[in-house]
C-alpha positions as a Markdown table, in Angstrom:
| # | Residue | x | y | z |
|---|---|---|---|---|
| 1 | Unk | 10.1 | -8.9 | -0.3 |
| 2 | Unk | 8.4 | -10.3 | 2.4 |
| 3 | Unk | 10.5 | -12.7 | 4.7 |
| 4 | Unk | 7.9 | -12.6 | 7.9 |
| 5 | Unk | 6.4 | -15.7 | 7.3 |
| 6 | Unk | 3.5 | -14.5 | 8.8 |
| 7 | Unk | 0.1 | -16.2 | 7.4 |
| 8 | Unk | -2.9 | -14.6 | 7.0 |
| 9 | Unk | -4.7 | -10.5 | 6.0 |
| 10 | Unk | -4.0 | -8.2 | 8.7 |
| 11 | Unk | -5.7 | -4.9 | 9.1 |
| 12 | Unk | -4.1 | -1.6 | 11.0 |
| 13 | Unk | -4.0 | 1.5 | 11.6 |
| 14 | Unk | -1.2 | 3.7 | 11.6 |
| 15 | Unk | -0.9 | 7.6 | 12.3 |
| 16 | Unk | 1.5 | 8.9 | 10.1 |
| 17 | Unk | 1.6 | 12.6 | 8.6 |
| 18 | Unk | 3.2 | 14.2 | 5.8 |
| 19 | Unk | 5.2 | 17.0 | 7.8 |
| 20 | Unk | 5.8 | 20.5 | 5.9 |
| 21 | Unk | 9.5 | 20.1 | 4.2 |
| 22 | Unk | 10.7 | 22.9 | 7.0 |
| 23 | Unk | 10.5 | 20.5 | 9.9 |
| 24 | Unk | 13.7 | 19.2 | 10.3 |
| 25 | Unk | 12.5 | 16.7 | 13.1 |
| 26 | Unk | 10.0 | 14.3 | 11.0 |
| 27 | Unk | 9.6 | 11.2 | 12.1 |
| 28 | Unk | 10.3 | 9.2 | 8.6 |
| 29 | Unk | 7.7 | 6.5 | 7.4 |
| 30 | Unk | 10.2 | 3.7 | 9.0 |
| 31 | Unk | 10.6 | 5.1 | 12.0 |
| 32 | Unk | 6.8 | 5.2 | 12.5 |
| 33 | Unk | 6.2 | 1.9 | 11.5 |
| 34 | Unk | 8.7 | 0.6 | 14.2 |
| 35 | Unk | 7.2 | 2.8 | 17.1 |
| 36 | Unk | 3.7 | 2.1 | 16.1 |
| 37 | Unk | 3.6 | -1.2 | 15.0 |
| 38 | Unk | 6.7 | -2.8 | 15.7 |
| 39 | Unk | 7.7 | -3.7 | 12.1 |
| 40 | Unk | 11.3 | -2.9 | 11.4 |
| 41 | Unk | 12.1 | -2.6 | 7.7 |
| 42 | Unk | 15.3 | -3.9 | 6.8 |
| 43 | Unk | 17.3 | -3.5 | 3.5 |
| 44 | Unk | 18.6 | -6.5 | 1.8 |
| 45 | Unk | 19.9 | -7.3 | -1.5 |
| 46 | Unk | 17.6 | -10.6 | -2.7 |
| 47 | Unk | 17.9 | -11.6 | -6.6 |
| 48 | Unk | 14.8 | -10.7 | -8.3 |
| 49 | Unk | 13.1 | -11.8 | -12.0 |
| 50 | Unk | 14.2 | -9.4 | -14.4 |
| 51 | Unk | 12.3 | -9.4 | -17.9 |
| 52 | Unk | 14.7 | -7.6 | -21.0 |
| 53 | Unk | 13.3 | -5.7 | -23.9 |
| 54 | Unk | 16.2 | -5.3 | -25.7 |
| 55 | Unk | 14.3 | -4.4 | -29.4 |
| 56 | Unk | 10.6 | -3.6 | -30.6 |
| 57 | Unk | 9.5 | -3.1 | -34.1 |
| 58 | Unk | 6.2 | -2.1 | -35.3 |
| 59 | Unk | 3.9 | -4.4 | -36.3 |
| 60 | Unk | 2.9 | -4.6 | -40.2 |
| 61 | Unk | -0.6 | -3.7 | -41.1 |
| 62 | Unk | -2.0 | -6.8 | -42.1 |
């Protein structure tokens, strides 16, 4: 969820690799984004819209 309230499209460019899984010293994708861009991801727990399917039939051929 976005809470930046930050207007507007932005475009950047950041230079991130996917590291072989032997390299124990990755930088992760959040770490990255911090050092290159100053965005620091954050978790939160936010209520969210939840939509329930709790039966289905088949429809009749008619």
């Amino acid at each position: 969820m976005d809470k930046t309230e930050l207007k507007g499209l932005f475009q950047f460019k950041l230079d991130w690799t996917n590291f072989p899984q032997n390299v124990s010293d990755k930088p992760g994708i959040f770490q990255t984004l911090e050092e290159q861009l100053g965005l620091r991801m954050e978790a939160r727990k936010l209520p969210i819209e939840t939509l329930v399917i709790d039966h289905l039939e088949k429809s009749s051929a008619n």
